[in-house]
N, C-alpha and C positions, 0 to 999 in steps of 0.2 A: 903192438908195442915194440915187437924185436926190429921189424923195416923201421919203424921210427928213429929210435936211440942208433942204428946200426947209421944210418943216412946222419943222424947228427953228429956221429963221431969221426965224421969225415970234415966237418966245418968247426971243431973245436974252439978256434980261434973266433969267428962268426958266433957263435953261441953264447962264448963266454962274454963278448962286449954286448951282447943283447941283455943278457940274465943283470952283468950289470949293470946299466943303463935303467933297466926294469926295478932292480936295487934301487939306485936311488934315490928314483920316482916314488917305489914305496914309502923309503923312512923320510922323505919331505913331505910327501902327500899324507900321508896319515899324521902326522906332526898339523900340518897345517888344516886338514878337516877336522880334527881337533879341537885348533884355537878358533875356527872360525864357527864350530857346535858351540865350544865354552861363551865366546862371545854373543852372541846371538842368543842365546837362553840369559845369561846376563842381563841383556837388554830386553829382556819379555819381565823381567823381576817386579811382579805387580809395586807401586809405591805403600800401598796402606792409605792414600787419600782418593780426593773426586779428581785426578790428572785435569778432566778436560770440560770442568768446571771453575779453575781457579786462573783470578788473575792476582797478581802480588806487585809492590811499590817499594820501593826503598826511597827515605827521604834522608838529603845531606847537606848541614848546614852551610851556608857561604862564610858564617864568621867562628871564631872560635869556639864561645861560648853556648852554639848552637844546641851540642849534645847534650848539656846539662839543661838547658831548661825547656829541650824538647816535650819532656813530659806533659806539660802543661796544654800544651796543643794536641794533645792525641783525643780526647772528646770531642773537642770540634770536629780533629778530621774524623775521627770513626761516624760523627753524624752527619757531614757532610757524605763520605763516601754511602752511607747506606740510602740518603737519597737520591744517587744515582740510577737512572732506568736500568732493569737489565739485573739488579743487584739484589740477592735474595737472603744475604748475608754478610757481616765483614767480622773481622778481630784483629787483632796481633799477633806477632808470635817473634823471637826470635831468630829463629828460620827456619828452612821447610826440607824435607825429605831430597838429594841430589844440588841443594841450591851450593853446597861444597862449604859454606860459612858454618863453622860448628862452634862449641865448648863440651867440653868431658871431663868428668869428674870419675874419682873411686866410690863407691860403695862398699860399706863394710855391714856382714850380717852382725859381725861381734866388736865394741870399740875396743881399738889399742892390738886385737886381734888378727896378727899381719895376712898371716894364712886364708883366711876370711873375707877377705878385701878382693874386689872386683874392678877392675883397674882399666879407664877409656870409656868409661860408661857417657854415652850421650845425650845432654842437656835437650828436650824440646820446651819450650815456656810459653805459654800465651794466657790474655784477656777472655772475661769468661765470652762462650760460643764457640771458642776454636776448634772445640771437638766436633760443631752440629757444621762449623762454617769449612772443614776439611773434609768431610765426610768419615770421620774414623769412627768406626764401627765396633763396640767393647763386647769381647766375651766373656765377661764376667764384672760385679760389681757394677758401681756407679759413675755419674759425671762429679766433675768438683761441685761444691756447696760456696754459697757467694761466701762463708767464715773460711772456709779456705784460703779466697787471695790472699797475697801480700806483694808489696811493692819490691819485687825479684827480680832484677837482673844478670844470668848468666855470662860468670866474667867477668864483670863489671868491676872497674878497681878507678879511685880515684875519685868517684862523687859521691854525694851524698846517697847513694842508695849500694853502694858496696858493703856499706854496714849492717844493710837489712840483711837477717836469716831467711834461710831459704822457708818455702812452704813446709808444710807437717801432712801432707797428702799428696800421695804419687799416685799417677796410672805406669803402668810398665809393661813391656811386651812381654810374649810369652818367652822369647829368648833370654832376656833377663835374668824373670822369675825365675827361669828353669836353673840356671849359671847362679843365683844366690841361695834357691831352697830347690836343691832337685829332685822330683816327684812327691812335690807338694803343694798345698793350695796357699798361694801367696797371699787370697785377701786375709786381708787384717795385719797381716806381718810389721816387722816393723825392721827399716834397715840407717843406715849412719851415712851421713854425705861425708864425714871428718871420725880422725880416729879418735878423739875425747870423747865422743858421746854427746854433745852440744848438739847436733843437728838431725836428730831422730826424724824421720821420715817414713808415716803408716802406707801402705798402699789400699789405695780405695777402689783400683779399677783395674781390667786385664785386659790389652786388645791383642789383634793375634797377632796381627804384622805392620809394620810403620817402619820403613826404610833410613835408616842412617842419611845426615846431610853429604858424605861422603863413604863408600864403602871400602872400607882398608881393612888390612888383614889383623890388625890390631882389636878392630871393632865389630869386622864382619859386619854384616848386612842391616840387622836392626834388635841390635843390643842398645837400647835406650826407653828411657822414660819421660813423661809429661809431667810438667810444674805448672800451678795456677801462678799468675802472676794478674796486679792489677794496671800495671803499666810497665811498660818495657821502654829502657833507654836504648836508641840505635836498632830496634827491632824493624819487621818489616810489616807492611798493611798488607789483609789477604782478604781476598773478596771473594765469594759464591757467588758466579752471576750463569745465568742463561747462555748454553754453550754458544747460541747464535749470536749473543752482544759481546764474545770475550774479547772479540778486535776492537769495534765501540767502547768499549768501558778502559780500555789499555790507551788508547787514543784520548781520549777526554779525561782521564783520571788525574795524570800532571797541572794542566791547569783547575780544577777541583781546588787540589791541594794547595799551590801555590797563590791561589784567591785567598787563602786564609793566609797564609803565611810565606810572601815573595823573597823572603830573603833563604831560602836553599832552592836546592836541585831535586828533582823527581826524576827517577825512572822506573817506569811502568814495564811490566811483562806479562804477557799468556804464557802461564805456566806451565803448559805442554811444549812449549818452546824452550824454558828449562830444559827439563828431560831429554830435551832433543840435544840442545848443544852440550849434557853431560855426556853422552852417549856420543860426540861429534868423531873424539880419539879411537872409537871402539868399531863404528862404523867404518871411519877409514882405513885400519888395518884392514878389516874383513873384505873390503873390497881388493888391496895389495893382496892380500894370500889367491884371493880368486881368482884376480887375474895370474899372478904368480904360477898360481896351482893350473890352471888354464893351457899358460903356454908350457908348461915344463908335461902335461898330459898329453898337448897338441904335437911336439917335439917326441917325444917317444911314441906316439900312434904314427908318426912318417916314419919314424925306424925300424918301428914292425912292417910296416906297409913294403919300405922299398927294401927289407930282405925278402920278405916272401914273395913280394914280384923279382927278384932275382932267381930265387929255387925254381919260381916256377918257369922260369927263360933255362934255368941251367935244366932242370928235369921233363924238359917238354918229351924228349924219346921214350925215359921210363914209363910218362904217365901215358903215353901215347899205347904203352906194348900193356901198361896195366887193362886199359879201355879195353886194345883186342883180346886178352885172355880172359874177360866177361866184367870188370870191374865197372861199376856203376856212375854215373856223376854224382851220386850223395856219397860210395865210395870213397873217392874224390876227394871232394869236397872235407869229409871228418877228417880225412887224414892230414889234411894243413890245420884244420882245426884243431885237433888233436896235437900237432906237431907242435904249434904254438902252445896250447895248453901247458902243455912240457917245460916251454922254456923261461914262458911267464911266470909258472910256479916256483921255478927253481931262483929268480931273481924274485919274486915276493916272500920266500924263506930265507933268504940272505937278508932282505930291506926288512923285514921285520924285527929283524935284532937290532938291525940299523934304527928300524925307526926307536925302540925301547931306547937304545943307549941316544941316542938325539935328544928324547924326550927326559932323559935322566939330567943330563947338557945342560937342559933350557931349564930344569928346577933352580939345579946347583947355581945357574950365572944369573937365572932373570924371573927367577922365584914364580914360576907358572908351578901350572895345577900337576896333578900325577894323571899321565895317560891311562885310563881302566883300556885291560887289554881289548875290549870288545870291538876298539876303534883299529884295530889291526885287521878284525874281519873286514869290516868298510872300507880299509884300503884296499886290502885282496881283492873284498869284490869290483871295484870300480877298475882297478886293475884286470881280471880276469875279462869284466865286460869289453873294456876297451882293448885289451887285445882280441878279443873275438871280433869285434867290430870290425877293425882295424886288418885283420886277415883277409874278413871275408871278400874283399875284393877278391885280391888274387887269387884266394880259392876260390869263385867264384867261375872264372879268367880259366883255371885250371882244369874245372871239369865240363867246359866245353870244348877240352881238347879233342879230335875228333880220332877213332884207331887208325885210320888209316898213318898218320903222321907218323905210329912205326914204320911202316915202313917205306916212308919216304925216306926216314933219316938212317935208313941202313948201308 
């Protein structure tokens, strides 16, 4: 240790622009393996349905009066679509887990009771099957009962079906439940869509997870519940079909529908292609930080590299006279490793406050997550590696110096 620090207190100046430099790398590199863990776990967030089984349709009137007496076509198309090859189910719904189209409403355990009230709560509706034609899975209770439906449209203002009450049976997640009765058993419960007490709502079912149309901090991930509905105005068609027909059935499924009814538009999707283009913004960051993170790694491994090939051009005679008083080439060798060691650690103690107060930065302006300190080891260690790496040449270089080279250079 005392050759070490004695030899770097001679390069002060050298040291200290390295430690920084090493700085930081840390408080960006750990910031940025961060977002790109946060992102990427993100994107693994199971939906709560069958991903890569579902194709879905949206249909859109060409004339005005399209959306109002859509209804009246939705048995056709539901039986036209289920006699499609390939199709092992269909419903409606008004929309699906990431599709970004939502409606939210409050829930109240107690009416008129402000404190009580659950606020963002997300609407899912559909035609009965939509639970067997999703694949959502209940852990507790039952499916709706066909005296359940009611003609429910989520949001809906302006036709004749804005006036219908909502259903008197919910399924709801266990996020929910937990956020209206916490560590209770919700079946049979009974909660308020409105603060009058008009729109009492029992729950009949518990599933565990069922992802938000959109995930915001307002709503978090799958704070919502399911509504039976017997037709849906502006809803969308969802089909269970055989993962191998889901391009087949996405392909043919517009003209289907438009054989019934040629005056709107169709568009058809493989529903794992949702997911994918929700996910499009999330992906592209993480590839910017990679590379980001890449070259701002690759730039500080050449500035370890061409100071320690420098020491070892300026100390070729020391290490030359280390050789002939018996030192070893592993000697050698630890001692740039070590030397480095030193000086990495001391710019990954400075970058680590860096990175905490960075990461404090990026809450306060851009409402990101709180860094758990453990992501500070993971910069260290990728730090630590990469300068050993990164030495090991020139240490390498260094301990095939051979004794004689004292004294040549005497």
């Amino acid at each position: 240790m005392h050759p070490i620090v004695s030899a770097l207190k001679h390069h002060k100046t050298t040291v200290v622009l390295v430690a920084l430099e090493i700085a930081l790398t840390c408080a960006i590199v750990t910031n940025a393996l961060f977002l790109i863990g946060d992102r990427v776990a993100a994107m693994r967030v199971v939906t709560g349905v069958a991903d890569h089984e579902l194709v879905w349709a949206r249909t859109t009137g060409l004339d005005l009066g399209q959306d109002t007496r859509m209804g009246a076509d939705i048995d056709a198309d539901l039986a036209a679509l289920r006699g499609m090859p390939g199709v092992e189910s269909v419903a409606m719904a008004n929309t699906l887990p990431l599709s970004r189209n939502y409606m939210s409403v409050g829930a109240w355990r107690r009416p008129g009771d402000k404190k009580s009230e659950i606020d963002n709560v997300v609407e899912y509706a559909g035609t009965p099957g939509l639970l067997h034609t999703l694949g959502i899975k209940l852990s507790a209770g039952r499916d709706f009962l066909p005296q359940d439906y009611v003609p429910y449209t989520p949001g809906l203002f302006g036709s004749p079906d804005s006036k219908a009450p909502p259903p008197t049976a919910a399924i709801v997640t266990h996020t929910l439940a937990e956020a209206l009765w916490p560590g209770e058993n919700p079946l049979g419960k009974t909660f308020w869509l409105d603060s009058d007490g008009k729109e009492p709502v029992q729950v009949v079912g518990v599933t565990g997870h069922l992802l938000n149309p959109r995930i915001t901090k307002y709503q978090g991930a799958d704070r919502n519940m399911i509504l039976p509905s017997t037709r849906l105005v502006g809803g969308v068609y969802v089909l269970n079909v055989r993962p191998d027909m889901r391009g087949a059935v996405a392909r043919d499924l517009p003209g289907v529908l438009t054989r019934i009814d040629p005056a709107r538009m169709v568009k058809a999707e493989i529903y794992a292609d949702t997911i994918a283009d929700y996910y499009h913004g999330d992906r592209a960051m993480v590839w910017v930080l990679l590379v980001v993170t890449g070259c701002l790694l690759a730039l500080t491994a050449l500035g370890v590299v061409g100071l320690s090939s420098f020491w070892v051009q300026q100390r070729t005679r020391q290490i030359g006279i280390r050789r002939a008083i018996g030192a070893t080439r592993r000697d050698i060798l630890r001692y740039f490793q070590f030397e480095n060691l030193l000086i990495v650690t001391m710019g990954i103690a400075v970058g680590s406050l860096g990175a905490v107060g960075l990461n404090l930065w990026l809450m306060r302006r851009y409402e990101l997550a709180h860094m758990p300190l453990a992501w500070l080891a993971s910069g260290a260690v990728v730090l630590w590696s990469l300068g050993q790496c990164a030495v090991l040449g020139p240490a390498l270089r260094a301990s095939r110096v051979p004794p004689v080279v004292a004294t040549r250079t005497v």
